[in-house]
C-alpha positions in Angstrom: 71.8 106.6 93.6 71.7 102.9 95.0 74.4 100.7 95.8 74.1 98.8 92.8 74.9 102.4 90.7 77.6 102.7 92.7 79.0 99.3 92.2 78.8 99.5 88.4 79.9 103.2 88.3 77.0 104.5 87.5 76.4 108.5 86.7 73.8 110.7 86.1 74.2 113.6 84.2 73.0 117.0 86.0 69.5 117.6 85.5 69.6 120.7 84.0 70.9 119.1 80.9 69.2 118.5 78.0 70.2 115.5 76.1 71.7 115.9 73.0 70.9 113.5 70.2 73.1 110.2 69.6 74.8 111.6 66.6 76.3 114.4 68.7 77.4 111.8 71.5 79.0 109.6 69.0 80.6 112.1 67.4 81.4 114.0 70.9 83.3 110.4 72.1 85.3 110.0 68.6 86.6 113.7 69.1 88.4 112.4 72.3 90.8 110.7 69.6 94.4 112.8 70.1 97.8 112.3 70.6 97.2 113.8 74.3 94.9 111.1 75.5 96.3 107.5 76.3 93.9 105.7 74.8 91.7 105.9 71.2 87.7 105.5 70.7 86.6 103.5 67.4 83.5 102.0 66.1 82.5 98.8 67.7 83.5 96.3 65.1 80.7 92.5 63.9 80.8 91.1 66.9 81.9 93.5 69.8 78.0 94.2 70.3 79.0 97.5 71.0 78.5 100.8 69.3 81.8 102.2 70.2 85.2 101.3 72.4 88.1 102.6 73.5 91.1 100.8 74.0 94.3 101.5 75.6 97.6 99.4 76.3 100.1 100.6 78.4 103.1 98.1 77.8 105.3 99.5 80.4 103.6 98.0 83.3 101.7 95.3 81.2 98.2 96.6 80.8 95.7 96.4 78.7 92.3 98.1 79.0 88.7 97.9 76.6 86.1 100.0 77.5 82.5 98.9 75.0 80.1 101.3 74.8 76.7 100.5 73.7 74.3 103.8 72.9 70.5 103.7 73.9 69.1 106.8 72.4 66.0 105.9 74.3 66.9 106.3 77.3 69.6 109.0 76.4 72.1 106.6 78.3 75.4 105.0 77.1 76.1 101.4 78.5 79.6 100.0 79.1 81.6 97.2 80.2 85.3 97.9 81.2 87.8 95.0 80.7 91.4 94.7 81.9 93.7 92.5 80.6 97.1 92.5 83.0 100.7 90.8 82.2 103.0 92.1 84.7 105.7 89.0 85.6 109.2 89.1 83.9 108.4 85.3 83.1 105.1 86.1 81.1 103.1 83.5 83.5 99.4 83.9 83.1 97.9 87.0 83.0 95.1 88.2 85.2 91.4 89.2 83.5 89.5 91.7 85.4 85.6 93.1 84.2 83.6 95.8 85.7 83.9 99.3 87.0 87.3 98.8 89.5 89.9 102.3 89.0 93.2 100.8 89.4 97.2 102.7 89.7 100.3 101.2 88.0 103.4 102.0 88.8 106.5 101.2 87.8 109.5 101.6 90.3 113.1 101.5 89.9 116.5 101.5 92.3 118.3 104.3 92.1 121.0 106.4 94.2 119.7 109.2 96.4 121.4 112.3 96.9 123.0 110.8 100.5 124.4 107.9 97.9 122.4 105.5 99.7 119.9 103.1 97.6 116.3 104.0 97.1 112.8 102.9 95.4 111.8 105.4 93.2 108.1 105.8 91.0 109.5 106.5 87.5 106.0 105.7 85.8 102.6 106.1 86.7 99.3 105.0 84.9 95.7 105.5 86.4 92.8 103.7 84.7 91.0 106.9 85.4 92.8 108.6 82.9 91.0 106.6 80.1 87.6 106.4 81.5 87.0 110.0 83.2 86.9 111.7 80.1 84.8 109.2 78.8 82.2 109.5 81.3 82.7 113.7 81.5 82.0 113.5 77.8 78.9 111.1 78.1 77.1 113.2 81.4 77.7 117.0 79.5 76.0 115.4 76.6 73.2 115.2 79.3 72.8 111.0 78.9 73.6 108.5 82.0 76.8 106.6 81.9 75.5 103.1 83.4 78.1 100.2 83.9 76.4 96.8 83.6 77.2 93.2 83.3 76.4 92.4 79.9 75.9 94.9 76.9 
């Protein structure tokens, strides 16, 4: 795999897989919908150019993520773009945009007292970006099709 793979986050399924047809990686990607993932997979909607996406939005710490998934039975790969939308000042100043493959922790930390009554930062929430795309990707590679990141679907 070339640094370019790497870059977009790239993965190729083992090769010992065969690849299932599209219908069973759709369909294998909607299943991922439950109230134990943080995130939901849909149908790509007119203009999204994308066969599927999962979203998430974690309002605690002022995220937003999109991940568009475009199928290419052809080549038994999926094709996606992440997107990150981020909000995280108290005065709601301009938000940051972020595209491409780039895993990402957010925390949230607050003050409290520590058992020597002294003050102390704790981590009271924790969100890896990971969490959203990893099962993605686990799903697309057993399915025996490549999970290519690129620039534009």
């Amino acid at each position: 795999m070339g640094f370019l793979s790497k870059w977009t986050g790239t993965r190729v399924p083992d090769d010992r897989v065969t690849p299932e047809p599209v219908t069973a990686v759709r369909d294998a990607l909607l299943a991922l919908n439950s109230r134990d993932m943080p995130f939901s997979v849909r149908e790509g909607q007119h203009g999204e150019k994308a066969d599927l996406v999962a979203e998430c939005h974690i309002k605690r710490v002022g995220v937003r993520l999109k991940t568009s998934m475009r199928l290419v039975p052809e080549k038994h790969e999926v094709r996606v773009i992440h997107e990150r939308w981020e909000n995280r000042s108290a005065g709601n100043a301009n938000g940051q945009y972020g595209r491409g493959h780039a895993p990402a922790t957010f925390t949230q930390k607050e003050t409290v007292t520590g058992p020597d009554g002294g003050k102390q930062r704790a981590e009271v929430f924790r969100f890896d970006t990971r969490e959203m795309t990893n099962p993605l990707e686990v799903t697309v590679l057993r399915a025996g099709w490549t999970w290519r990141g690129v620039f534009r679907l």
